[in-house]
N, C-alpha and C positions, 0 to 999 in steps of 0.2 A: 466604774465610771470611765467615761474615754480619756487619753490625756489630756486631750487638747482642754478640757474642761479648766483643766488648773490655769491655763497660760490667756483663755482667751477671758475668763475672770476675771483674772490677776488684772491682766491689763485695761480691761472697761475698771475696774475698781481706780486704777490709779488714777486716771484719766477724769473718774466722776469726781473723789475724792477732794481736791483742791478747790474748783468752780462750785462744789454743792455746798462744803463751809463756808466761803468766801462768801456768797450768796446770801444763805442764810440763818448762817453761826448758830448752826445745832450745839446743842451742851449732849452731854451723856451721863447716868448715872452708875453706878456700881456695876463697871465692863468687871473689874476685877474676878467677879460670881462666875463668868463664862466660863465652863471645864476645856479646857487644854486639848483635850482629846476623848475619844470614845464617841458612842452615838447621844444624840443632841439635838432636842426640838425647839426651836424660836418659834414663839408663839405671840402676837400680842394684837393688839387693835387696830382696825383699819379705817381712814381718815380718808389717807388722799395716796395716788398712785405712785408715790413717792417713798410709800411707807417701807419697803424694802431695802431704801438706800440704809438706813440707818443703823439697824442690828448688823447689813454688809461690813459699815466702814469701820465698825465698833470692835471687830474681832477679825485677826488672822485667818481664821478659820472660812474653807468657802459652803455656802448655806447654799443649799438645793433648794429652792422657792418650788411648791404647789402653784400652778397657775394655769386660770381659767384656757380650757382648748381654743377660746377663740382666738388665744392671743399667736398659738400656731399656725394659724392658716392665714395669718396675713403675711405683706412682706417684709414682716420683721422676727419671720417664726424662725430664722436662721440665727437671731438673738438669742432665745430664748432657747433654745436647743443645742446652740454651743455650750451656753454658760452653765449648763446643767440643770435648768427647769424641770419640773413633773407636767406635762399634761392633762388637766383635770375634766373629763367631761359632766359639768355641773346639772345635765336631763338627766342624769340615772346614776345606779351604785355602781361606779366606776372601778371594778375589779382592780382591772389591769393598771391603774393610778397606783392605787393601794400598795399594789405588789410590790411595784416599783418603789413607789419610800420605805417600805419596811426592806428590801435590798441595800437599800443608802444607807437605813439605820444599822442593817446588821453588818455593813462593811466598815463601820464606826464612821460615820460621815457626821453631816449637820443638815437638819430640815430646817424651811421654811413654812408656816401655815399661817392661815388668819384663820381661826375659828369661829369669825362669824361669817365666814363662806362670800363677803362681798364687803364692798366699801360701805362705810354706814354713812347715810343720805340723808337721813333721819332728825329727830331731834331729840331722841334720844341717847344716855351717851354711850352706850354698850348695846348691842345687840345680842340675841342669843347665840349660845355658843354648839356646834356643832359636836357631836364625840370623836371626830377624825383625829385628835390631838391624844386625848385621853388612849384612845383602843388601841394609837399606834405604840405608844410610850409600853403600855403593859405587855403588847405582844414580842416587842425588841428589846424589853431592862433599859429606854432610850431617858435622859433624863431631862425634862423640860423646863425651859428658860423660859418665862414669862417676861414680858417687855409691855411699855405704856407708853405710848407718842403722845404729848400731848403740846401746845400751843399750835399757830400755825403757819403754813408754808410761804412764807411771808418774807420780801426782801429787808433783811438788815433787822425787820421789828417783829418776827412771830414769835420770838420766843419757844423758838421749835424746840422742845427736848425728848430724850428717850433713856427711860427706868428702865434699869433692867430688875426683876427682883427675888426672891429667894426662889432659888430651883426646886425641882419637886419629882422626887420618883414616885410610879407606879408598882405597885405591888399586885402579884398574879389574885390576890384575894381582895384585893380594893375593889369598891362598887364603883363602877364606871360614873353612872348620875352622880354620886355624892363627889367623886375626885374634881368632874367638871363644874361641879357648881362655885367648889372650893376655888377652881383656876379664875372662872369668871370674877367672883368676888374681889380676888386676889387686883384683879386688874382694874375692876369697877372701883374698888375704895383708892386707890392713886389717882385715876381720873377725877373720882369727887374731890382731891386734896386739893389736886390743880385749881377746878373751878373755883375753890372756897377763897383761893388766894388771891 
């Protein structure tokens, strides 16, 4: 990864850090789980465009975000391309995306995904889950952090919070469908815990 990467992170993190809790007093749960080092996929639900900040400010460590190509062709693609973004072109099986995180995973980095591939709009609370999490975890030994946002983006009263919860290796002999369903679920029964409360 380039240097610059570390420094112009670092710095957008501190910068969001103070104004995005003051704002809107996210809580976090079990940051503890986060491995220290080695490769490392954040995985969890996506709500609202926001949803990035929170596994960021939760860990040390800087998280390479998957993100949609549109977000590079605007004037804010110099953002997104400092900070160590992937590129995602969401029309086709985007190779050269691919590549590129499983290079991050195998240089022990941290990824970023949402495996339902877009913000959920819906009224439902989990969308399906895409295999980009799964395939990439098994092809790098990368080991994935599951995460659950749930209240919301709300000044002072959403009761914003973010689970992190039990990590989960891939094994070269796991079946892809049965690990992702496993992840999904993983995420679905915390959201229904939320709603029930």
């Amino acid at each position: 990864m380039k240097k610059d990467h570390n420094f112009v992170y670092s710095f957008f993190k501190v910068i969001l850090k103070i104004p995005f809790g003051l704002y809107y007093l996210p809580k976090w749960e079990n940051k503890d789980i986060i491995p220290n080092d080695g490769p490392v996929i954040f995985c969890g639900n996506h709500i609202h465009m926001y949803d990035q900040f929170l596994p960021m400010i939760a860990t040390k460590r800087i998280i390479h975000y998957m993100a949609k190509k549109e977000y590079f062709d605007g004037k804010f693609a110099w953002f997104f391309k400092s900070t160590g973004c992937i590129s995602v072109n969401r029309s086709i099986k985007d190779i050269k995306s691919a590549s590129e995180a499983i290079r991050v995973l195998k240089n022990g980095y941290a990824l970023g995904i949402f495996p339902e591939g877009t913000r959920n709009k819906t009224n439902e609370l989990l969308l399906p889950f895409k295999k980009g999490v799964v395939s990439l975890a098994q092809k790098t030994g990368a080991t994935i952090v599951p995460f659950v946002i749930t209240g919301k983006y709300k000044f002072l009263k959403g009761k914003l919070k973010c689970t992190f919860l039990k990590p989960i290796k891939v094994s070269k002999d796991d079946d892809l469908d049965k690990v992702n369903e496993t992840l999904r679920n993983m995420i679905l029964k915390e959201i229904e815990k939320s709603v029930k409360r």
